[in-house]
DOPADREN-501837 format. One record per residue (C-alpha): residue number from 1; x, y, z. Coordinates in steps of 0.02 Angstrom, whole numbers. Example, Ala and Ser with C-alpha at 12.3 -4.5 7.8 and 13.67 -1.06 7.14 Angstrom:
<atoms>
{nr:1, c1:615, c2:-225, c3:390}
{nr:2, c1:684, c2:-53, c3:357}
</atoms>
This chain:
<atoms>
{nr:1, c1:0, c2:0, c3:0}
{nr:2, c1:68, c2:196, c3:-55}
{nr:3, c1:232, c2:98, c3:-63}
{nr:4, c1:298, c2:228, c3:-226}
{nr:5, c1:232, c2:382, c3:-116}
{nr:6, c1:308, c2:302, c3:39}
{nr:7, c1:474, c2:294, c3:-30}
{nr:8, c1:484, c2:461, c3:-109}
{nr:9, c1:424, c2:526, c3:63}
{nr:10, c1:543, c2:456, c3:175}
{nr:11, c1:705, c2:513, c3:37}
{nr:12, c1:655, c2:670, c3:62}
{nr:13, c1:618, c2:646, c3:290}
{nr:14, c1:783, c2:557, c3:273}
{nr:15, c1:876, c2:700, c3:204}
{nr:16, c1:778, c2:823, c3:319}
{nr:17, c1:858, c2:691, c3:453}
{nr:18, c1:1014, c2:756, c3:436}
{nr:19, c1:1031, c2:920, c3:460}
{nr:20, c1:1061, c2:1007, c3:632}
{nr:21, c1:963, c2:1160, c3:576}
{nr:22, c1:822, c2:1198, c3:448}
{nr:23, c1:831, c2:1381, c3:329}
{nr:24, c1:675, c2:1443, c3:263}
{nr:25, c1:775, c2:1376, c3:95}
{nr:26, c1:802, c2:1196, c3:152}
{nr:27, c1:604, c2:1179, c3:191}
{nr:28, c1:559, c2:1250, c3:30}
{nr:29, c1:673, c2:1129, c3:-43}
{nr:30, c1:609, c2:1013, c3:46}
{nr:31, c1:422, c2:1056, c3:2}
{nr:32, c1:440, c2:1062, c3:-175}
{nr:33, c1:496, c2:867, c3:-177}
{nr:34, c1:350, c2:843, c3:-72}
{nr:35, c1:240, c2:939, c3:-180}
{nr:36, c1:316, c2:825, c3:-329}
{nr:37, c1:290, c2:661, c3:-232}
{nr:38, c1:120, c2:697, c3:-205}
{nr:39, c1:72, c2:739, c3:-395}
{nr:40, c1:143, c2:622, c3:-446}
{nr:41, c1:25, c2:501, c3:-330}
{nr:42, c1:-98, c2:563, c3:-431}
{nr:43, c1:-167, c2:702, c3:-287}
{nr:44, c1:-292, c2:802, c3:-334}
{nr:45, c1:-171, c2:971, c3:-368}
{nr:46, c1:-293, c2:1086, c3:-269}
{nr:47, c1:-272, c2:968, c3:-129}
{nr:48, c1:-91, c2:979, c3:-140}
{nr:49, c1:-90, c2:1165, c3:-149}
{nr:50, c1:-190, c2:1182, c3:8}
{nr:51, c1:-72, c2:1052, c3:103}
{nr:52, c1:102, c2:1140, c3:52}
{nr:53, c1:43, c2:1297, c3:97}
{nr:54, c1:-20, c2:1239, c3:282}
{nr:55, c1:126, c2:1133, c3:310}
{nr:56, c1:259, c2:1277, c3:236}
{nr:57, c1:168, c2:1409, c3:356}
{nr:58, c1:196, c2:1302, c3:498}
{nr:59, c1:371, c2:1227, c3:465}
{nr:60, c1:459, c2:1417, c3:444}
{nr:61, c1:355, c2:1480, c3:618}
{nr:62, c1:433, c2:1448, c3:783}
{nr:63, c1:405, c2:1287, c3:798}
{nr:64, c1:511, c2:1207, c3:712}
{nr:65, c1:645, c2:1346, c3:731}
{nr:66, c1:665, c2:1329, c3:907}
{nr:67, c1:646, c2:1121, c3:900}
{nr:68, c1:798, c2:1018, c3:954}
{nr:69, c1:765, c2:926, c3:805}
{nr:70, c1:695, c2:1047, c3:666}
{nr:71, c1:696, c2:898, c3:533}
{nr:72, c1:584, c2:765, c3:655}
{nr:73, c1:480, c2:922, c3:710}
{nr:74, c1:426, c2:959, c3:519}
{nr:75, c1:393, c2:756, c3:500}
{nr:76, c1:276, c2:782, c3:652}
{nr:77, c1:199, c2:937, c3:534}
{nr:78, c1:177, c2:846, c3:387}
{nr:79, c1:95, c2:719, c3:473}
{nr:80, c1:-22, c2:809, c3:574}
{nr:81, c1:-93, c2:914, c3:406}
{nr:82, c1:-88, c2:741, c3:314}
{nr:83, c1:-220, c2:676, c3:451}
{nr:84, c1:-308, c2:833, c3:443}
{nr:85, c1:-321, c2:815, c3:245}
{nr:86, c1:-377, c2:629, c3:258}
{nr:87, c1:-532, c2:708, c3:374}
{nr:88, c1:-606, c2:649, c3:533}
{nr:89, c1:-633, c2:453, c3:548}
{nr:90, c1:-833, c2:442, c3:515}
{nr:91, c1:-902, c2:283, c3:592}
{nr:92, c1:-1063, c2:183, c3:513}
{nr:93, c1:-1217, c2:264, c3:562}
{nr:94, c1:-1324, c2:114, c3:678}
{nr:95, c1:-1442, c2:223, c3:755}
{nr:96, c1:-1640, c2:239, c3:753}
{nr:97, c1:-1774, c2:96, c3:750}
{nr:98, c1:-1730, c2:-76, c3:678}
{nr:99, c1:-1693, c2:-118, c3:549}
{nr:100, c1:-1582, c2:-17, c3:483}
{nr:101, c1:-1535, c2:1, c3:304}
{nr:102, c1:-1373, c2:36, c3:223}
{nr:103, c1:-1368, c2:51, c3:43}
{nr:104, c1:-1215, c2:1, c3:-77}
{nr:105, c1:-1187, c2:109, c3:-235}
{nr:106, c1:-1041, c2:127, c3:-369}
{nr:107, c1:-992, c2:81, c3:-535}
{nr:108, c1:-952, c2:-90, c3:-616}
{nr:109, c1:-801, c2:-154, c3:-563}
{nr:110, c1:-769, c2:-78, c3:-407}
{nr:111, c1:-800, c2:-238, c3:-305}
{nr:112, c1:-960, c2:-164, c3:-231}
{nr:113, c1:-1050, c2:-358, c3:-223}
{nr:114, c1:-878, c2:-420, c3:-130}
{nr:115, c1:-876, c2:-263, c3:-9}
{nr:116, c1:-1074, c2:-296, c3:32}
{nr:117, c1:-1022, c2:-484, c3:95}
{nr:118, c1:-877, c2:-411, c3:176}
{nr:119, c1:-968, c2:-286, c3:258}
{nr:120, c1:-1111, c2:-419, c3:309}
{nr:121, c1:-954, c2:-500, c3:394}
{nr:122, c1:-890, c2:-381, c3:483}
{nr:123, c1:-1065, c2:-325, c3:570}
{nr:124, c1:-1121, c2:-479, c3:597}
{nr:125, c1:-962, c2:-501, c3:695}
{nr:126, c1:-1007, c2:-352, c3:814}
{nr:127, c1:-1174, c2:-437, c3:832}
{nr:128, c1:-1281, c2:-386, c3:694}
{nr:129, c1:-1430, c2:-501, c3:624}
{nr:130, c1:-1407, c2:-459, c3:437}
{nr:131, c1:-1529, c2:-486, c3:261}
{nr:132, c1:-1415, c2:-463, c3:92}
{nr:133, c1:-1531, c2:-400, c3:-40}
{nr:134, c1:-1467, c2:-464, c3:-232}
{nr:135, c1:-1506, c2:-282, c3:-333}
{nr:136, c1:-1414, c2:-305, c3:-475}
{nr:137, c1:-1534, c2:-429, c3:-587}
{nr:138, c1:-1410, c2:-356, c3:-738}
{nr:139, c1:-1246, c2:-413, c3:-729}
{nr:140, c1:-1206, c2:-601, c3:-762}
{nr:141, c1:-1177, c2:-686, c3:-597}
{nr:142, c1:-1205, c2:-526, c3:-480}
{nr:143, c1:-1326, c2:-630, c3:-383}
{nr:144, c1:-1264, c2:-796, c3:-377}
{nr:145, c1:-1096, c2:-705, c3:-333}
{nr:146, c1:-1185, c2:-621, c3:-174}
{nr:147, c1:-1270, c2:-785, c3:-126}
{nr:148, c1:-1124, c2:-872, c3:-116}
{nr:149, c1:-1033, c2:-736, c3:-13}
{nr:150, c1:-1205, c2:-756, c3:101}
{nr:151, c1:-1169, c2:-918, c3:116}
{nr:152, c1:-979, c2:-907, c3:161}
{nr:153, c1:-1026, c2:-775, c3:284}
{nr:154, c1:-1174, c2:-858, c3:371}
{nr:155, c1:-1300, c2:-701, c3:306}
{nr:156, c1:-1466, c2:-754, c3:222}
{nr:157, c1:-1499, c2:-652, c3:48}
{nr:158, c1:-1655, c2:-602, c3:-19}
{nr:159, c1:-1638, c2:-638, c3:-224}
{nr:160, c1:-1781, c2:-624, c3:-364}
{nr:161, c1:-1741, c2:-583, c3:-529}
{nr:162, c1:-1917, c2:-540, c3:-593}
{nr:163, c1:-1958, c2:-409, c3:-499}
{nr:164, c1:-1858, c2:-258, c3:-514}
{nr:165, c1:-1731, c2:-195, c3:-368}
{nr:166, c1:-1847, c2:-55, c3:-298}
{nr:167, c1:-1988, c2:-174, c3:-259}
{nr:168, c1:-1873, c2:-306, c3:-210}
{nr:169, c1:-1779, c2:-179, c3:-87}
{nr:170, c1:-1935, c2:-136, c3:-13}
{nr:171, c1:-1991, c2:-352, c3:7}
{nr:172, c1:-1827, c2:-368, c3:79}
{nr:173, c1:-1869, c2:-225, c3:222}
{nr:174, c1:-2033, c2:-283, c3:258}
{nr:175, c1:-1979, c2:-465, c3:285}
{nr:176, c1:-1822, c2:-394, c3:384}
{nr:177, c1:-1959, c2:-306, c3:514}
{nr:178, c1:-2077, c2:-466, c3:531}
{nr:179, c1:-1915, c2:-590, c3:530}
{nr:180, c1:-1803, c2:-482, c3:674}
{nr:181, c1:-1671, c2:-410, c3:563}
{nr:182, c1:-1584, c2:-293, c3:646}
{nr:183, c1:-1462, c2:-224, c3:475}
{nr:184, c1:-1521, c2:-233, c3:298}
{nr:185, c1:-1374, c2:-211, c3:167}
{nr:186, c1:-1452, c2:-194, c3:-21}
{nr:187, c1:-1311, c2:-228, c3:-152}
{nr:188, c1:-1369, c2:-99, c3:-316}
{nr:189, c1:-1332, c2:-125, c3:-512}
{nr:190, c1:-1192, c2:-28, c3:-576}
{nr:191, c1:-1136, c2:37, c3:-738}
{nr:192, c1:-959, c2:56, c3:-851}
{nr:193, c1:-1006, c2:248, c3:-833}
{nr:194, c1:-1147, c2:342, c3:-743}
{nr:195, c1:-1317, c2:351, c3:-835}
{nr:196, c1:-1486, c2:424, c3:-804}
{nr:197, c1:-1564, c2:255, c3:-799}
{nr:198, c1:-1445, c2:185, c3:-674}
{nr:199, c1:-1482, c2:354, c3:-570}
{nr:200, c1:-1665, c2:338, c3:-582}
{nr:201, c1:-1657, c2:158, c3:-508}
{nr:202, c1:-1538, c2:213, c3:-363}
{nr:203, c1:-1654, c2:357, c3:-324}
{nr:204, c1:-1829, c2:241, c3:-340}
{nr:205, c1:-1722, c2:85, c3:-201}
{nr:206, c1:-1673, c2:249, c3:-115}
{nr:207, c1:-1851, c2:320, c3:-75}
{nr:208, c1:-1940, c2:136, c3:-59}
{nr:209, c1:-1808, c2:90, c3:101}
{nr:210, c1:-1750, c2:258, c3:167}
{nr:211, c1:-1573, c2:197, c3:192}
{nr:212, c1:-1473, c2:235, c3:375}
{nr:213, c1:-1318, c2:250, c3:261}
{nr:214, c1:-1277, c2:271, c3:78}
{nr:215, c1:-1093, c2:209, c3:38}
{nr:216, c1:-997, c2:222, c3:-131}
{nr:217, c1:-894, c2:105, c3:-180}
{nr:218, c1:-752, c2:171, c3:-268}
{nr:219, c1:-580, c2:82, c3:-336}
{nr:220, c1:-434, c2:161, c3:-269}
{nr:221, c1:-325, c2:133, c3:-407}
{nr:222, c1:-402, c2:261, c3:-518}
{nr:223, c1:-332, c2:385, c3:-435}
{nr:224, c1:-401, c2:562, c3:-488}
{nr:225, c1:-576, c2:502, c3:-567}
{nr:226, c1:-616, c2:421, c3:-407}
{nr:227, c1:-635, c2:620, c3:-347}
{nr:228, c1:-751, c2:636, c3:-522}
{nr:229, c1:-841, c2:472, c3:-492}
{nr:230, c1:-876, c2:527, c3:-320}
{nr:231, c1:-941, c2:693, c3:-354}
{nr:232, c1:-1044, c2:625, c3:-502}
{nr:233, c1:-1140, c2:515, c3:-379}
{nr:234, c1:-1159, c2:652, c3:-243}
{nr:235, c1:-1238, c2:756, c3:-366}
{nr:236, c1:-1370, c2:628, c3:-388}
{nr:237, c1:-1413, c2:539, c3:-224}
{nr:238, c1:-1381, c2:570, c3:-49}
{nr:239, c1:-1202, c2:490, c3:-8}
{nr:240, c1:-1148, c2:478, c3:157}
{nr:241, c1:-994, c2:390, c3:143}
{nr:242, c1:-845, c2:304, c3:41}
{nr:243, c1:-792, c2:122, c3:30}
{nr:244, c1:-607, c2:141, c3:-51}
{nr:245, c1:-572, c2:-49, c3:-125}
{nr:246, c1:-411, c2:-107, c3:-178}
{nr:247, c1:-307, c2:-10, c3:-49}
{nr:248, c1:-178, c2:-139, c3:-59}
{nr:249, c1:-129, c2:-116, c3:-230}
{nr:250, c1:-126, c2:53, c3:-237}
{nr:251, c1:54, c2:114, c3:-234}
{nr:252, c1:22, c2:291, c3:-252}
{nr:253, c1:-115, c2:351, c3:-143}
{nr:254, c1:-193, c2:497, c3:-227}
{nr:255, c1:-381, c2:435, c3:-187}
{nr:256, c1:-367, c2:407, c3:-45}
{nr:257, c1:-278, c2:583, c3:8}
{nr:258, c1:-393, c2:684, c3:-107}
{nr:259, c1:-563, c2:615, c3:-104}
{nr:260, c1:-632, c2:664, c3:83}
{nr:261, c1:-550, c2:857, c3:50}
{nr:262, c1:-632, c2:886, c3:-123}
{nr:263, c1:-804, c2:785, c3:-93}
{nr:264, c1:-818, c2:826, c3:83}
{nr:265, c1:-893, c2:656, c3:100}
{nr:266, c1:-821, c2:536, c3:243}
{nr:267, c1:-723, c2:373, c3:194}
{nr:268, c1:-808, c2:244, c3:315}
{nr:269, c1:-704, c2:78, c3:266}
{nr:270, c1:-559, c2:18, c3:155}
{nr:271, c1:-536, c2:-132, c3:60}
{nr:272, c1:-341, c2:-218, c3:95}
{nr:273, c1:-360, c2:-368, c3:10}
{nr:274, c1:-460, c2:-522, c3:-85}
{nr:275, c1:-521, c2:-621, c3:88}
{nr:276, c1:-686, c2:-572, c3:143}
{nr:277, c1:-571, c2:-533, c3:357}
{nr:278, c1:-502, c2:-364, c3:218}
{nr:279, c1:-601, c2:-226, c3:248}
{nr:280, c1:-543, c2:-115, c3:384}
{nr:281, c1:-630, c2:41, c3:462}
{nr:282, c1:-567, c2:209, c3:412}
{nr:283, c1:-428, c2:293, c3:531}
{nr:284, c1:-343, c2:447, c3:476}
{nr:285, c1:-208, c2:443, c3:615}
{nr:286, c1:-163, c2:247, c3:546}
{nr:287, c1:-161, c2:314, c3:374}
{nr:288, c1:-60, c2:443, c3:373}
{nr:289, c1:75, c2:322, c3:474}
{nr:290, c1:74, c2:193, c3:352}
{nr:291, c1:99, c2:327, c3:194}
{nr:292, c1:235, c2:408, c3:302}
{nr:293, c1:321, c2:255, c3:323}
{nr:294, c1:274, c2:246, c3:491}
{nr:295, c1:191, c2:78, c3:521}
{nr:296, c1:16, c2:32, c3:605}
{nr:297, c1:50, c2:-46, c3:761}
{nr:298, c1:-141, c2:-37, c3:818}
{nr:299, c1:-181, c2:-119, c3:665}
{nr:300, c1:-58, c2:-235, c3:691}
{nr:301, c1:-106, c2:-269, c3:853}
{nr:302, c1:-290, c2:-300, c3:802}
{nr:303, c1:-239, c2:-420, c3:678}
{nr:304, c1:-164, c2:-525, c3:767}
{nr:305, c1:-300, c2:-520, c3:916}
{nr:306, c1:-429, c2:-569, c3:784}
{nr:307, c1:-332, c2:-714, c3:743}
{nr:308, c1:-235, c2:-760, c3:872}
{nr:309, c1:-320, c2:-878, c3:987}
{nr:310, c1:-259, c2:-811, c3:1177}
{nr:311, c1:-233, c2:-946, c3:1262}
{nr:312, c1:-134, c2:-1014, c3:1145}
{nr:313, c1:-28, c2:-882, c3:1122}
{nr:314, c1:0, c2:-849, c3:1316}
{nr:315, c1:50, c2:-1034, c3:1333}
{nr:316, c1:167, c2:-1025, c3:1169}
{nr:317, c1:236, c2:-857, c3:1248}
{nr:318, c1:271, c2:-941, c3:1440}
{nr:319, c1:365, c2:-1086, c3:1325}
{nr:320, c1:472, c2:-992, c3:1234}
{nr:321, c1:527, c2:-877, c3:1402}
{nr:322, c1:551, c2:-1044, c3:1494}
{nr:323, c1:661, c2:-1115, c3:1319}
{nr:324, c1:544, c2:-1263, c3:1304}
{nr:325, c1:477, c2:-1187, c3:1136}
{nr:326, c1:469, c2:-1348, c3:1019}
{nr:327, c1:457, c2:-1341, c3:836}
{nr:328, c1:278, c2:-1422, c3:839}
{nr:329, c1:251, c2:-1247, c3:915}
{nr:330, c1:349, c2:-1141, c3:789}
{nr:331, c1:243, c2:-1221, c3:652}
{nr:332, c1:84, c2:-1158, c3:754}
{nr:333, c1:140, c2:-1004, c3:747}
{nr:334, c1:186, c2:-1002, c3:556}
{nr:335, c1:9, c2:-1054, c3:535}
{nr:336, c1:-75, c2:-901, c3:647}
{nr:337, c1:42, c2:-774, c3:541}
{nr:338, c1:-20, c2:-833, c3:377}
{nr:339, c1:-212, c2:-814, c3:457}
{nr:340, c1:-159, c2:-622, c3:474}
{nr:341, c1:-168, c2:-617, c3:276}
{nr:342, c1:-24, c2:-590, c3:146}
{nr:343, c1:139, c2:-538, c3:216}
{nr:344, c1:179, c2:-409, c3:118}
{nr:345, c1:36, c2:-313, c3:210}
{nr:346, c1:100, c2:-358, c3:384}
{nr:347, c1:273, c2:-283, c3:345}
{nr:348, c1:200, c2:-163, c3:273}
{nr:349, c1:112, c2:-111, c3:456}
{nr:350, c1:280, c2:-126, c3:531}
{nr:351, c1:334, c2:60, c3:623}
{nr:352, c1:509, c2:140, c3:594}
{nr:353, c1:672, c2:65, c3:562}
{nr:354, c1:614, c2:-101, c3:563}
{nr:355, c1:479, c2:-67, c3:445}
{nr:356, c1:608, c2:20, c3:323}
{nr:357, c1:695, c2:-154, c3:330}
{nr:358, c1:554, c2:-231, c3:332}
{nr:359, c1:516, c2:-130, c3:157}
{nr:360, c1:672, c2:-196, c3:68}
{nr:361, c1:646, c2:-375, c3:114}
{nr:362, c1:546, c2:-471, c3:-35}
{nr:363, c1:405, c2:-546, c3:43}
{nr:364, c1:368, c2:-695, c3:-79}
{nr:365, c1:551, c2:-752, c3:-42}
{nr:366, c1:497, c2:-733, c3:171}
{nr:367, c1:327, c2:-841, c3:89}
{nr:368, c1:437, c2:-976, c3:11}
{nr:369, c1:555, c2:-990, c3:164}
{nr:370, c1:374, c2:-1000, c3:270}
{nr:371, c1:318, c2:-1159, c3:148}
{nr:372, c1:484, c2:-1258, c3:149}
{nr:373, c1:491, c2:-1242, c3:330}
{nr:374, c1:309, c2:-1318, c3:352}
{nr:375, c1:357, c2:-1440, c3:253}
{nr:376, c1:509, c2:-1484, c3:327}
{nr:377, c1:419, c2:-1472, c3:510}
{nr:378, c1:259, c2:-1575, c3:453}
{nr:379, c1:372, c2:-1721, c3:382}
{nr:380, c1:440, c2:-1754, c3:565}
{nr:381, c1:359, c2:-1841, c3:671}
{nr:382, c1:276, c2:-1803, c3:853}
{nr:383, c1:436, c2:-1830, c3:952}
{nr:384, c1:552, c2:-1772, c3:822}
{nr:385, c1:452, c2:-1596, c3:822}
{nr:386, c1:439, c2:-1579, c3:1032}
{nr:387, c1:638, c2:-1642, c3:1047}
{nr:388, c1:746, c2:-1579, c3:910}
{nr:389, c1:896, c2:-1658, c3:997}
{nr:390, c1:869, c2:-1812, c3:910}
{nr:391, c1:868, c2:-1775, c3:742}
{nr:392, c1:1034, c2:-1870, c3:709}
{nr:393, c1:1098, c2:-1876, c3:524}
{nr:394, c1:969, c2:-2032, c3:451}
{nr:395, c1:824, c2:-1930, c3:542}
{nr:396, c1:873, c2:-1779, c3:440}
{nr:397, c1:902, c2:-1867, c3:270}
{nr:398, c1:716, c2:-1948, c3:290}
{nr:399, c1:644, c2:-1790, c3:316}
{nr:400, c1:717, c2:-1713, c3:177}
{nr:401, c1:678, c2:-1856, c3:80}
{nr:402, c1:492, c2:-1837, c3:148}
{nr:403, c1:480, c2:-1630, c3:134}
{nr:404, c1:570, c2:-1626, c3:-44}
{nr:405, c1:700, c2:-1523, c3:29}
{nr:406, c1:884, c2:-1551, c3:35}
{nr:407, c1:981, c2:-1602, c3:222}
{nr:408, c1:1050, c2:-1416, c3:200}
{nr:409, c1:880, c2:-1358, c3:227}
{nr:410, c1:861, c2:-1451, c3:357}
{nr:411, c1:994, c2:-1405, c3:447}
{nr:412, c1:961, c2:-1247, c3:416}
{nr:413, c1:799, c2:-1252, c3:514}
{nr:414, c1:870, c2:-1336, c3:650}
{nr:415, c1:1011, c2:-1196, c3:664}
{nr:416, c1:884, c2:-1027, c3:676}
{nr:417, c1:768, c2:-1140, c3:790}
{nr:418, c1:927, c2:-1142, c3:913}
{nr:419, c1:961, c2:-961, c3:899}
{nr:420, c1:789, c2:-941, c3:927}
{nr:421, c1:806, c2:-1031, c3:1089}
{nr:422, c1:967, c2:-956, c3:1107}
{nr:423, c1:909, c2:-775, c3:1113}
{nr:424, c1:736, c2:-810, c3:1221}
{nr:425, c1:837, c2:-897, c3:1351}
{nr:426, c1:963, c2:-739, c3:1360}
{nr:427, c1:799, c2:-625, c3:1369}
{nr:428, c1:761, c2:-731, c3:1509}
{nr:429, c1:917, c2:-711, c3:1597}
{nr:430, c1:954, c2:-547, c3:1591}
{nr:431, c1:746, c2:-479, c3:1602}
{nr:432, c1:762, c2:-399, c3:1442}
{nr:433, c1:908, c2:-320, c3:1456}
{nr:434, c1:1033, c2:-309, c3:1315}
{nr:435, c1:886, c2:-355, c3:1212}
{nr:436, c1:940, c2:-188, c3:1089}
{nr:437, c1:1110, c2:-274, c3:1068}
{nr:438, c1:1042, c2:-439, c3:1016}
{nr:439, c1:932, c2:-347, c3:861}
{nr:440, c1:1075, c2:-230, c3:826}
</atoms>
C-alpha cells in the first residue's frame, strides 16, 4: 500500500534527518519534492496546494525553529496536516429503530458485491442479524456471486430476478421487520459509466427503504476520477460515505488523500485485500503512518487479536521464556501469521526502522522460506518436532527425503530454531536487558 509515495516521502524525511538546523530555503526545498511526490501520486493538485501551503506556514514559524530537532519536528507537521487532509474518521451510522438500512452504490467493477459480503461479515461479527438483498438482476452472476458470499458468511440473501430492485428492496425491508433483522445491506446495479437510468433506479431503491447509510464504492487505483466518480454520484443521491477498494494495490495514494478534502464526504471503510477478514474501518491517524512510512502498530495489534487464539498464544509465549519452545510450536505459529493475511501487508504495518527493513525485504522469498519450513516441520514426526535433539543424520536425510528439501535445509531449520532458543533464554536471563544489542 502507497509503497511509490512512501518511498519518495521518507528520501526526502531522510535527508531532512540530517541536518542540525532547517533555513527557510532547506524547507522549501524540501516542500517542492514533497509537492512533486504527491502529484505524482496522482493528488488532486488543489489538494496539494492547500497542504504545502499549511505545512510551509507552519514549518518556517517557531516551531520548528526553536525544535531540538527541526527535521523530526517538520515530520511531526507533515503528518499532522496529512491527518487533517484525510478528514475525521466517520463511523457507520447504527442508530434509530430496527432495521436499519445501508445502501451500496458505485460503478461496475469496483467490487461493490464483494464489499457488501464483507461488510455483512464484519457486522455480523459485532453482533448484527443481517438480510443481503441481490439488486443487480443485470450483470451475469451478480446474484449468484452475493449468494455465495451469504453463504460463506453465514448471512441469508433475499434474491428475485423478476421483480425489479426497488420493489425487491422494499420485500426485503418488510420481511427484515416481521423476521427480526436488525441491518439490511441492499447490493445496487452498476454501470461502465454513470447514466440516467442507473440514477433513476438508485433514487426509486433509495425512497422505497429510506437507507441509515448510503456508501460508494469506489476503486482506489483510479486515482483522480475516483474524486469525479464521487462527485458525479453526490450530485445525484444522498451519499454519506466512501468504501475505497483495492487499498492494497494502490502504490500511489492519490484517492485516498484527495477524495474526503474535495467531496467533503467521509471514507467509512477500506478494502486491503481479496479475503472477505479485508475490509478495515477508516482511521486517519493509521493512514497517514502507514503513507509516512510509519507503520500501524494498532492495526497490527488487532490483527493478530482477531486471529490469534489467547490462550494459545500466552501458553506458546510462557514456553518460549522458559526455552521449552518446540518446533511443533513454531509451526503453530507459522500457521496463525499466515491467518493475518499476505505478508507483504504485515510488513508493510511494521513502524520505523524495522519497517524500512522490513520494506526492502521481498516478501514472496519470506513466503517460500514459510512453505519449505512447514514442510520440513510437518514431515517429522511427534517426538522429532517436541525434541529436536534427536534429529541425528538418518532422521534428517528422511525428512528431507519426505519434505522434498535437501539435508542443508534441514539443517538450516534446526540452526535458527537454536538461535531462537538461544536468544529467548538470554531475554530470560538478563529480564530484557541487552535485548537492543541482540537486534543490533
Amino acid at each position: 500500500m502507497f509503497e511509490t509515495l512512501t518511498g519518495r516521502l521518507n528520501q526526502i524525511f531522510d535527508n531532512l534527518r540530517k541536518r542540525g538546523k532547517l533555513s527557510e530555503a532547506d524547507v522549501d526545498a524540501a516542500m517542492k519534492e514533497v509537492r512533486l511526490a504527491l502529484l505524482e501520486a496522482d493528488v488532486h493538485f488543489s489538494v496539494v496546494k492547500t497542504f504545502i501551503a499549511k505545512v510551509r506556514e507552519r514549518a518556517v514559524g517557531a516551531e520548528v525553529s526553536k525544535a531540538l530537532n527541526p527535521g523530526q519536528q517538520v515530520i511531526k507537521i507533515v503528518n499532522e496536516e496529512l491527518i487533517d487532509t484525510l478528514g475525521e474518521p466517520a463511523p457507520l451510522n447504527l442508530t434509530g429503530p430496527k432495521p436499519r438500512v445501508v445502501l451500496m452504490v458505485g460503478l461496475q467493477g469496483a467490487g461493490k458485491t464483494t464489499i457488501t459480503g464483507k461488510l455483512a461479515r464484519l457486522l455480523k461479527s459485532k453482533g448484527e442479524r443481517i438480510l443481503m438483498v441481490a439488486g443487480d438482476p443485470y450483470r451475469p452472476a451478480a446474484v449468484k456471486q452475493l449468494q455465495q458470499l451469504g453463504e460463506r458468511v453465514g448471512v441469508e440473501v433475499e434474491a428475485d430476478v423478476s421483480i425489479k430492485p426497488p420493489e425487491l428492496a422494499k420485500r426485503a425491508l418488510d420481511k427484515a421487520e416481521k423476521g427480526g433483522y436488525t441491518l439490511v445491506l441492499v447490493d445496487t446495479a452498476g454501470r461502465s459509466q454513470m447514466d440516467a437510468q442507473l440514477m433513476d433506479e438508485l433514487k426509486a431503491i433509495h425512497a422505497n427503504v429510506n437507507p441509515v447509510d448510503t456508501l460508494l464504492v469506489i476503486d482506489s487505483m483510479i486515482g483522480q476520477e475516483a474524486v469525479n466518480i464521487a462527485n458525479g454520484f453526490k450530485d445525484a443521491i444522498n451519499l454519506t460515505g466512501l468504501v475505497l477498494t483495492k487499498m492494497d494495490g494502490d502504490s500511489r495514494g492519490g484517492a485516498a488523500i484527495s477524495i474526503r478534502s474535495v467531496t467533503g464526504v467521509p471514507i467509512k471503510f477500506i478494502g486491503t485485500g481479496e479475503k472477505l477478514d479485508a475490509l478495515e474501518t477508516y482511521d486517519p491517524a493509521r493512514l497517514s503512518s502507514r503513507i509516512l512510512g510509519m507503520g500501524d502498530m494498532i492495526g497490527l495489534i488487532e490483527k493478530a487479536e482477531a486471529m490469534f487464539d489467547q490462550q494459545t498464544a500466552e501458553k506458546q509465549a510462557q514456553k518460549l521464556m522458559k526455552g521449552e519452545f518446540s518446533l511443533e510450536d513454531w509451526l503453530e505459529q507459522m500457521n496463525q501469521m499466515k491467518k493475518m493475511g499476505p505478508l507483504s501487508q504485515i510488513m508493510d504495518m511494521l513502524p520505523g526502522q524495522m519497517g524500512q527493513a522490513a520494506r526492502g525485504i521481498d516478501p514472496n522469498l519470506i513466503e517460500k522460506q514459510f512453505k519449505q519450513s512447514e514442510a520440513i516441520i510437518n514431515s517429522m514426526t511427534l517426538k522429532e518436532r517436541r525434541n529436536p535433539d534427536i534429529l541425528n543424520a538418518s532422521r534428517r536425510r528422511r525428512i528431507a527425503a519426505g519434505s522434498g528439501m535437501d539435508v542443508q535445509d534441514v539443517n538450516r531449520l534446526i540452526k535458527q530454531f537454536r538461535e531462537t532458543q538461544k536468544m529467548m533464554k538470554t531475554i530470560q536471563k538478563t529480564g530484557g536487558k541487552g535485548l537492543g544489542r541482540l537486534f543490533g
